[in-house]
C-alpha positions, -999 to +999 in steps of 0.1 A: +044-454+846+034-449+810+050-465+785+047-449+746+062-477+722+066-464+683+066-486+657+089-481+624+097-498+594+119-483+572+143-451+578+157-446+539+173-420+523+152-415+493+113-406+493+094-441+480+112-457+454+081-457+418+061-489+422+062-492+464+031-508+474+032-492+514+046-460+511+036-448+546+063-472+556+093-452+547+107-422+575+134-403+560+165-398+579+159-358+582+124-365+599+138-400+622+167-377+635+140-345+645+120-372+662+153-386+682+160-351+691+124-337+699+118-370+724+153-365+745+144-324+745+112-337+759+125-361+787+122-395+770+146-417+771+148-452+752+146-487+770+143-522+760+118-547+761+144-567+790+140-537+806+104-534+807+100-571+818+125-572+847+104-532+861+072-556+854+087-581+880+097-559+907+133-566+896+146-534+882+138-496+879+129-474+845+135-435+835+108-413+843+098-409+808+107-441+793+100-453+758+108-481+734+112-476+694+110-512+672+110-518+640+094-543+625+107-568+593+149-560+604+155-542+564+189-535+560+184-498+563+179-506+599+217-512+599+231-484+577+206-451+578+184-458+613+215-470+634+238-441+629+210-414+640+203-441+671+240-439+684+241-400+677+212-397+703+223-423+725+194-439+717+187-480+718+156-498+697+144-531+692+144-546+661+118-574+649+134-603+625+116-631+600+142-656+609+136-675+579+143-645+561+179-631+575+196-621+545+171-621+520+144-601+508+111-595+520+096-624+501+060-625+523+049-595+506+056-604+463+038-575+451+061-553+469+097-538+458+121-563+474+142-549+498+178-560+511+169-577+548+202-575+577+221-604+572+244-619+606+268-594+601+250-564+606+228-582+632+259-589+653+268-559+650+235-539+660+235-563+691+268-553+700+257-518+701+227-527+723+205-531+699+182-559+708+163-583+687+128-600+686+107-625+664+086-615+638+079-656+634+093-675+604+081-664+573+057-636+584+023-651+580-011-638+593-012-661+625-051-659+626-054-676+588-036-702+599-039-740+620-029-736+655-004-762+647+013-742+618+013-713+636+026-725+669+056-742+643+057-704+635+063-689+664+087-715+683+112-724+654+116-684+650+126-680+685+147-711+685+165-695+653+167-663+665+181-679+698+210-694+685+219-670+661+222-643+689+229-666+719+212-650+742+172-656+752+145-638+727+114-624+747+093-607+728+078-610+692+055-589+668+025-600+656+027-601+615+007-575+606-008-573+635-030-598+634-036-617+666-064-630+687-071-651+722-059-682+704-029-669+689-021-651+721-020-687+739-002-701+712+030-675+719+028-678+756+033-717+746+061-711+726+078-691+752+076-656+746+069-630+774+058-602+760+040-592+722+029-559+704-002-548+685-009-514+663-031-491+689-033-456+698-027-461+733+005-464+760+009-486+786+014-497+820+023-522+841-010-539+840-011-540+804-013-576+794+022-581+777+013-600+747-011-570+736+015-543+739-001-513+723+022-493+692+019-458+683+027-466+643+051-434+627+051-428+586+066-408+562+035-379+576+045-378+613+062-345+622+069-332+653+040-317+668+022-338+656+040-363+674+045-341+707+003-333+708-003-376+705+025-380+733+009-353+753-029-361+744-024-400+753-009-392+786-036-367+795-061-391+788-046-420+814-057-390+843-091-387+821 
């Protein structure tokens, strides 16, 4: 089994608004809804992170191409532009949340344009359209600037949060900007979670250690070959 996971941010209808800081962070709609389409033409079809963990423990089976979309920060676009074109392809994602954050803004990042965050409502309702959800810690620091201590306060009270807010367990979080190490990696297996992803240009398997889960990151540039020839090239490199 090889496992592609692609990592989003936003899916807006507008190119970069003047003044964003991160503009390979926006996907338009036109080029999100090619990519759902070009991926079921091509076999794929979209799991979650559950699912992944129970085929890890012998306790359940996966599609013979499998894959798993996320998006990372929960921006309210996730709700009203990504969702729509998810349900059209009968396609699921997993979306990661700064649980100090529902709501709000994206406040970690000042110099950026603040953008609307979901708020409960369009959580619950993502969740009831099998959406699920993971952490993306509190307040979406580096973990590696910070005291084990702080950082461990991160990661559980996030989860605990996140917990009650959706009532069901939360398994899996994303690193904040990616930034992790052996310590940090400890610290999250402390605070309960089973599985974490990184930014790499790789797949993975069953033996990949689940809190270094490898992401295939997609921006306003990716188009469809290009995204067919990394799927293809990544694959053929496993047999290499």
């Amino acid at each position: 089994m090889r496992l592609p996971i692609l990592m989003y941010h936003k899916i807006d209808r507008l190119p970069p608004p003047p003044g964003a800081r991160y503009h390979r962070n926006y996907v338009l709609p036109e080029q999100f809804d090619a990519q759902l389409a070009a991926l079921k033409r091509w076999g794929y079809e979209t799991i979650s992170f559950a699912d992944w963990l129970a085929y890890r423990r012998g306790e359940g089976t996966l599609p013979r191409w499998p894959i798993i979309l996320t998006f990372d920060d929960g921006y309210r676009s996730t709700y009203e532009v990504a969702w729509p074109l998810l349900k059209r392809h009968g396609a699921t994602a997993t979306v990661f949340l700064v649980s100090d954050l529902i709501g709000k803004t994206n406040a970690w990042d000042a110099e950026e344009i603040q953008e609307p965050l979901l708020d409960a409502a369009a959580i619950a309702a993502l969740r009831a359209g099998r959406i699920e959800f993971g952490s993306h810690t509190r307040t979406h620091p580096a973990l590696t600037a910070l005291p084990p201590q702080r950082a461990l306060v991160e990661l559980r009270d996030s989860r605990a949060a996140l917990q009650q807010l959706l009532g069901e367990p939360v398994r899996v979080l994303c690193y904040p900007y990616g930034k992790q190490n052996p310590a940090v990696r400890a610290l999250a297996r402390e605070a309960g979670y089973e599985a974490a992803v990184i930014a790499r240009r790789r797949l993975n398997s069953r033996t990949t250690d689940p809190l270094r889960l490898t992401r295939l990151r997609i921006d306003t540039s990716t188009r469809v070959p290009a995204l067919r020839w990394t799927l293809w090239q990544l694959r053929w490199l496993w047999w290499t």
